[in-house]
N, C-alpha and C positions, 0 to 999 in steps of 0.2 A: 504494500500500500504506500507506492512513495510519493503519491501527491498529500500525503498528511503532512509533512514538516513546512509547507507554502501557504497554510490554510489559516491561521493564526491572521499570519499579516495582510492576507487578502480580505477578508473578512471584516478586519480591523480598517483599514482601507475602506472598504466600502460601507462603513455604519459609523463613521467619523459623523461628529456634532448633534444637533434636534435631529430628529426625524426627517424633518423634511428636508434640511441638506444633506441627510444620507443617501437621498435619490438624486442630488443633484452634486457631486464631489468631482473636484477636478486635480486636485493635489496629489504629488507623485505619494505615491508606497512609501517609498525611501526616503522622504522625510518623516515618519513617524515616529515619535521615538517611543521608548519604553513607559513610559510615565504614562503614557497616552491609551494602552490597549489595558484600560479597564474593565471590568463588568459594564459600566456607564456606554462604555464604548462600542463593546464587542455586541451588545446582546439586543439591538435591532437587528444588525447585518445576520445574524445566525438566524434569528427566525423570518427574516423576510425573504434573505435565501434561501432556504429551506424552503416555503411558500413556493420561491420562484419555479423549483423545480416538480414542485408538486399541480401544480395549475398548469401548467404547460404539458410539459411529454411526458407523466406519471397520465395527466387528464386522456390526455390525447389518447395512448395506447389502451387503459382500460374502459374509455368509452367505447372503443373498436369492442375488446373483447367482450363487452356487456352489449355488445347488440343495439347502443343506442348512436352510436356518430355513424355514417356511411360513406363512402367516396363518393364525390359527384361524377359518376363515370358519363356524365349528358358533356361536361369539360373535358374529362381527365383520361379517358377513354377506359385504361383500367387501371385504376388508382386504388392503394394501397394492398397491392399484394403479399408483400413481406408478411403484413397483420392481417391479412383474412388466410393462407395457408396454415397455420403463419408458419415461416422460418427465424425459428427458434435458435440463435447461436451466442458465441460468447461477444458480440457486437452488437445484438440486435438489444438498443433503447441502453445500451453500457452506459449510457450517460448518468441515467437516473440512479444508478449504486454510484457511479465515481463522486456525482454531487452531492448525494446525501451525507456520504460519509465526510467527505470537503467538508461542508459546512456545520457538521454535526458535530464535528472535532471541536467548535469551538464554545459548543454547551460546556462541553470538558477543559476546555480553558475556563472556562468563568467559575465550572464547579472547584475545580483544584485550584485557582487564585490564593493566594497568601491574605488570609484575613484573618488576623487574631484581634483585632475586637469587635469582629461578628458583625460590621458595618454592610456587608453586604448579601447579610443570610438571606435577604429576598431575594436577591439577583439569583441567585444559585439556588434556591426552592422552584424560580421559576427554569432556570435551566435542567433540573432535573424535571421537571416535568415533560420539557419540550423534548430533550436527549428521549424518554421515555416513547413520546407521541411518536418519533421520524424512527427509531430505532425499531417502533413495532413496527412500521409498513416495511420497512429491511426484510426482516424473518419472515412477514406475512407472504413476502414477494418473493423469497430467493429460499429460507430456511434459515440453515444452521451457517451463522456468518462471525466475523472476526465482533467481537464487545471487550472482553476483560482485557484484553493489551489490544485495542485499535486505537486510542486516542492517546498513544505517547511518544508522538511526534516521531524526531530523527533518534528515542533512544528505542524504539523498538519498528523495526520498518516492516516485518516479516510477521505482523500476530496471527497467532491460535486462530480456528475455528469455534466458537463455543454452541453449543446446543441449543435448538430455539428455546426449548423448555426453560433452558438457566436466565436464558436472555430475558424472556417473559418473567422469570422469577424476581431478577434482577431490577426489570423494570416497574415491575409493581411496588417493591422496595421503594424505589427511588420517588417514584409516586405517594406513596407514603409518608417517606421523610419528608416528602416536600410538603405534605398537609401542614406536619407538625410546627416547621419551618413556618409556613405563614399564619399558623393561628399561635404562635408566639409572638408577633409582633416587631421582631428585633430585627435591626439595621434600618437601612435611612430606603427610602417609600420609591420605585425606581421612576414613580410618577412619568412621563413621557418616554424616557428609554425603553417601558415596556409597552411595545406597539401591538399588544392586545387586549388586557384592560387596564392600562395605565395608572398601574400599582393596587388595581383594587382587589385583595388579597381574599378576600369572601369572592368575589369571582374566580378567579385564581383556584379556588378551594372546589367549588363547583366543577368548574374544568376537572379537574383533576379524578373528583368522584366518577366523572361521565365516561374518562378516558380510562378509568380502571375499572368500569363495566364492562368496556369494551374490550379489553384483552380477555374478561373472564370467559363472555358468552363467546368471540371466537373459540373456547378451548369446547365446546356444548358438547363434541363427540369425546373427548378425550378418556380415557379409562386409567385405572390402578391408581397410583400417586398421584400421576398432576390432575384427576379428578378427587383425591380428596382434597390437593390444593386448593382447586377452582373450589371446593363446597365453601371450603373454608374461609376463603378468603370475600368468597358472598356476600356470606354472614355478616361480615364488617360491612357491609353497601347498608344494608338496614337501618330507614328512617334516617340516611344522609338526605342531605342536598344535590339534585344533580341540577345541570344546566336550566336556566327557565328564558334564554336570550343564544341565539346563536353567540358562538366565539370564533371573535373574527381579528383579521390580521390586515395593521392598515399602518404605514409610515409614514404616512404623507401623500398617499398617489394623487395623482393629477393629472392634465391632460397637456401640457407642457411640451415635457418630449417624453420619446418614448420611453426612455427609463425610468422615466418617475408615472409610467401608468401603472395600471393594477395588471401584472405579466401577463394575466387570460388575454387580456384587453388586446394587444398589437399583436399576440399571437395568434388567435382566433378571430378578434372581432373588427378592429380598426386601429388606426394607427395616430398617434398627433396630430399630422400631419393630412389625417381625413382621409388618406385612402386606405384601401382593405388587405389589409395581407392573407397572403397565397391560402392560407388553409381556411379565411372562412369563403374562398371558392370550392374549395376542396371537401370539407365536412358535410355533409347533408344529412338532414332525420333519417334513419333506417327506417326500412319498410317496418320493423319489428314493433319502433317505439311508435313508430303512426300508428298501427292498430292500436296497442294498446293507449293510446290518446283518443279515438278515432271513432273509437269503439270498431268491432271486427266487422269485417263485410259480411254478408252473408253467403257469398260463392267461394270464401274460404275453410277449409274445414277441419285444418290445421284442429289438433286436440289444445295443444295448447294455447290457442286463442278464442278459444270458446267461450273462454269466463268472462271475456271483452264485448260477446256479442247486445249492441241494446245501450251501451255506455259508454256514454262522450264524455271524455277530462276536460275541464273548463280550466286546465292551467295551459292546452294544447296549444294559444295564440299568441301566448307568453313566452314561453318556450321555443318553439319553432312559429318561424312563418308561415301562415296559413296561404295555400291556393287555390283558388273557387271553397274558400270556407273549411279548408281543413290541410292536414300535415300531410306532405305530398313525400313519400320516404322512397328510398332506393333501397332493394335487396340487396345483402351484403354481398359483393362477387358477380352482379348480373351486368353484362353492358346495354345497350339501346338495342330496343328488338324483343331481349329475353323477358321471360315474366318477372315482375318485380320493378321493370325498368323499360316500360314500356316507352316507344318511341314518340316525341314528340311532346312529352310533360317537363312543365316547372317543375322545381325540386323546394323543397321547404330549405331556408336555413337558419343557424342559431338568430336566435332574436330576442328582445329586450330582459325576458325573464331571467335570462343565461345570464347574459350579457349585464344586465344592471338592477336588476332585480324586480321591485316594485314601482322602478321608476320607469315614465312614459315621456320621452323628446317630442318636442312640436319645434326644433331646430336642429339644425347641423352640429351648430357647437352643445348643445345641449345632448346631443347622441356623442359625441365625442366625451365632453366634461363627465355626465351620470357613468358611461362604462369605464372610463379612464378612474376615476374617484372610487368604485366600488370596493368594498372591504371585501379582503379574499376568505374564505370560510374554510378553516379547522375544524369545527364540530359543527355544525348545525340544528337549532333547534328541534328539527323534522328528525331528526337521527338521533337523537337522545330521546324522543320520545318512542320513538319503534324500538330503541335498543330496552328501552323500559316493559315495552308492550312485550317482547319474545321475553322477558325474565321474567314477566309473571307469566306468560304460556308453560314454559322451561321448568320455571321452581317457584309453584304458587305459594309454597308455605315461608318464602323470603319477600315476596314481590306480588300485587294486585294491581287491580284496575287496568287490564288487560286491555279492553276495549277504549277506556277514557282517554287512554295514553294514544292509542292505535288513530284514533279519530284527532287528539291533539298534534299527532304526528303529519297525519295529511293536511289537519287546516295551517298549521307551522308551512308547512310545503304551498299552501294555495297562496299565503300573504307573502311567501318570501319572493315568490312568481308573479306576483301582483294581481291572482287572479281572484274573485268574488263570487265563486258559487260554490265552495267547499261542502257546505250542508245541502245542498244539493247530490252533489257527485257521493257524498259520506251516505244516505238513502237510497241512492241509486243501487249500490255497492254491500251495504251490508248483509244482506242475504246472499250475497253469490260468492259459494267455497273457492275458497284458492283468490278472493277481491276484497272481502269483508270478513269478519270475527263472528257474526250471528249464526254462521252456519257451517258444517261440516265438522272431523275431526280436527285436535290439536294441529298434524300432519299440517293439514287444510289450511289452519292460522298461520303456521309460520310461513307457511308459503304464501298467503296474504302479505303478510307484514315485509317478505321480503320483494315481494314484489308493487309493494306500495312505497318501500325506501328507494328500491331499485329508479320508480321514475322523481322522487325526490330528490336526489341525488345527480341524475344526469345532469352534467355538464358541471358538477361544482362537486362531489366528491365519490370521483365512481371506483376509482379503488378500494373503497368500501362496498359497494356494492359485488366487486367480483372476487373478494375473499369473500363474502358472505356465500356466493355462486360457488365457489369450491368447496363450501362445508356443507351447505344446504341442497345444493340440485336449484334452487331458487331465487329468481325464475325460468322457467323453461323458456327455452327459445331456441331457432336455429344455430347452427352453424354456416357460413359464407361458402358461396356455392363452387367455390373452388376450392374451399380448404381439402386439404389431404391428411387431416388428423379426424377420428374418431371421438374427440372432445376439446372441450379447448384446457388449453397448457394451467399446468396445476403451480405451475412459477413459472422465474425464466433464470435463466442460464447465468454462471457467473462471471461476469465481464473480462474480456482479455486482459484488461490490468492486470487481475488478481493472477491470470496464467501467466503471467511475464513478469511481476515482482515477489509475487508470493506463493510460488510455486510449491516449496512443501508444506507448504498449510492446506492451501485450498483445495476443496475435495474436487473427486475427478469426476466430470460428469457428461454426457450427452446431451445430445437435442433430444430422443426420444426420452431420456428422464424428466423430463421436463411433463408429457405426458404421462407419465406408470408413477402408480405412490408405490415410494420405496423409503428406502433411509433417506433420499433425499428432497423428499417430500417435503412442507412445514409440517411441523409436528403435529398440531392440531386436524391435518387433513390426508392422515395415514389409514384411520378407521374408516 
């Protein structure tokens, strides 16, 4: 791992000053000195990078594999192949491990900082929280990866492998301390250096409840030990606090220049400067997520779209662009001609709801400033509440209000989309198994709930959504009519970095592993 000993000062580098001139920094590296790469300092640049790579190509590829982005193959002719086969190698999306680990290293600066009179136990309550958050999508995405010697710089360049299970164990710890940490009160308040709730330590606390949910119920299948862990560690969730406010991450974006917008923004949706970059020609509703916006057609008979048929999502014009009155989706893998992608249709694209949430432009600059300005979302409302809703499905005798929660999680998703007919669509839906809680078995519910996060979630956090798809089956959808795998990839591969710096550590693996649960599996989704 030798881009670890560069990360410090990069980082440091890039989260110099307020917030808002961390998006806009023009001063070399090399003048920075030591004095300078504080907590105060470091600990914007660590979480907004972090963000950067999560909103961009972490989005981008698990919207592919969750069936919800499409190529616009009416432009592209046949766009995105690599990810509807997909080929799977130690290159494909390398980026998203090389970054994570880059800027994660510098949680681990800020925690191991020299502080003996305790001045900045919040800084580093919150960096273990966040080290926790980025660490889990690592394992969730790849397995069993470098944690107890990855972040010590040039004195260890070549670390260990540690075991998901440790990692997760590891990180609920850290989760933990970090509660303790900010309901003690001590050190000075990081008030704007922390650019997600700007020092408010009962938020902060909240957070951290929601994110320690959320490692437990990924473990839902696990057996022996680390299910008496996950009981155990349950137990402690009882009659906390979780999230009642999405948590979101904002340094200042603007519509400026492109560095200081919200990363989705010029990557997907438009740029400073008013024109559109390349991918949101490229991106289109998949046929999959129309339907289920769309409600299903009737001449398709698809099993799995059945529980669609009859109901229309009124977030569907928020979300994507309507044509002639509804989400106009491309089959993953079809070109012009094949079904799916019939010749001669508009194609829907990302639109406001994605793009800027609840806010509506009646201007240019007004489409630019709302999606430029947008806070990027870490947890979301809508996803704290379905993570609530499957824990009381899961383990009634720790966790209730099943349905409360399930119906708060969609209308959390209608307001954050700006749409207004939530208790409508919540009626429509709760009678129908596998769409609503009122009917069918348990089974039935969680396949509800996860496929009522699944469309809350698109376009703002579908990596949750497709570890959920790897532990659940949920939701069902196709596979891209080219793909040449059997399912889709249960991880992905460990980037040629690690084959070319850390050769006897990192384990040996194939493209086909990536497909088959093996030892290399994440642990959680071996059973």
């Amino acid at each position: 791992m030798k881009i670890l000993k560069y990360t410090l000062l990069l980082a440091t580098f890039l989260s110099l000053g307020s917030c808002n001139d961390y998006l806009d920094i023009n001063d070399s590296p090399n003048n920075i000195g030591a004095s300078q790469m504080t907590p105060v300092v470091v600990l914007p640049g660590a979480i907004t990078n972090n963000y950067r790579v999560q909103a961009r190509r972490l989005n981008f590829i698990t919207g592919v594999f969750m069936n919800s982005y499409a190529g616009n193959s009416y432009s592209y002719g046949t766009p995105l192949v690599d990810e509807y086969i997909p080929n799977i190698s130690d290159s494909f999306y390398n980026d998203i491990w090389d970054d994570f680990y880059r800027n994660s290293a510098n949680f681990q600066a800020i925690i191991d900082f020299p502080d003996a009179d305790g001045q900045y136990t919040q800084y580093k309550a919150i960096a273990r929280v966040m080290k926790a958050y980025y660490m889990g999508i690592i394992t969730d995405l790849y397995g069993d990866a470098p944690y107890s010697e990855a972040f010590k710089f040039q004195n260890n360049m070549t670390p260990k492998y540690d075991k998901g299970e440790d990692i997760y164990k590891a990180s609920i710890a850290d989760i933990e301390n970090a509660i303790i940490a900010f309901n003690s009160g001590n050190g000075i308040n990081p008030s704007s250096a922390d650019v997600v709730f700007q020092g408010n330590s009962s938020k902060w606390i909240m957070f951290a409840n929601t994110l320690k949910l959320r490692f437990l119920l990924r473990m839902s299948k696990v057996t022996g030990d680390m299910a008496s862990y996950r009981d155990q560690k349950l137990a402690t969730l009882v009659g906390v606090n979780f999230l009642m406010a999405d948590a979101t991450v904002n340094p200042g974006y603007s519509s400026k220049t492109n560095a200081q917008q919200n990363p989705y923004t010029n990557y997907f949706y438009i740029t400073s400067a008013g024109t559109r970059p390349q991918n949101f020609g490229l991106i289109t509703a998949s046929e999959n997520i129309a339907i289920a916006l769309n409600g299903n057609p009737s001449n398709d008979t698809r099993s799995f779209y059945q529980k669609f048929n009859g109901i229309i999502d009124g977030r569907r014009g928020r979300m994507f662009s309507l044509v002639n009155g509804k989400v106009e989706g491309v089959r993953q893998g079809a070109t012009p001609g094949q079904p799916g992608a019939e010749a001669g249709r508009t194609v829907s694209k990302i639109h406001y709801g994605i793009a800027m949430g609840n806010l509506t432009p009646t201007t240019t600059q007004q489409l630019k400033d709302y999606s430029s300005q947008k806070s990027g979302i870490l947890i979301s409302l809508a996803e704290t509440k379905f993570l609530l809703a499957e824990a009381a499905i899961r383990y009634p005798t720790l966790f209730s209000d099943a349905i409360s929660n399930f119906n708060a999680g969609i209308t959390a998703s209608f307001n954050y989309f700006g749409a207004t007919t939530s208790s409508t669509y919540i009626t429509a839906i709760q009678n129908v198994p596998g769409l609503g809680l009122l009917a069918g078995s348990d089974e039935n519910k969680i396949e509800a709930i996860m496929t009522q996060k699944w469309i809350a979630l698109t376009g703002v956090n579908p990596e949750q959504s497709y570890f959920d798809f790897n532990r659940t089956g949920y939701p069902q959808s196709p596979l891209p009519t080219i793909s040449t795998k059997d399912s889709r990839p249960n991880r992905l591969m460990y980037p040629g970095s690690e084959y070319a710096t850390n050769t006897n550590n990192v384990p040996a693996m194939s493209s086909a592993d990536a497909f088959t649960k093996n030892n290399l599996t994440p642990f959680w989704n071996r059973n």
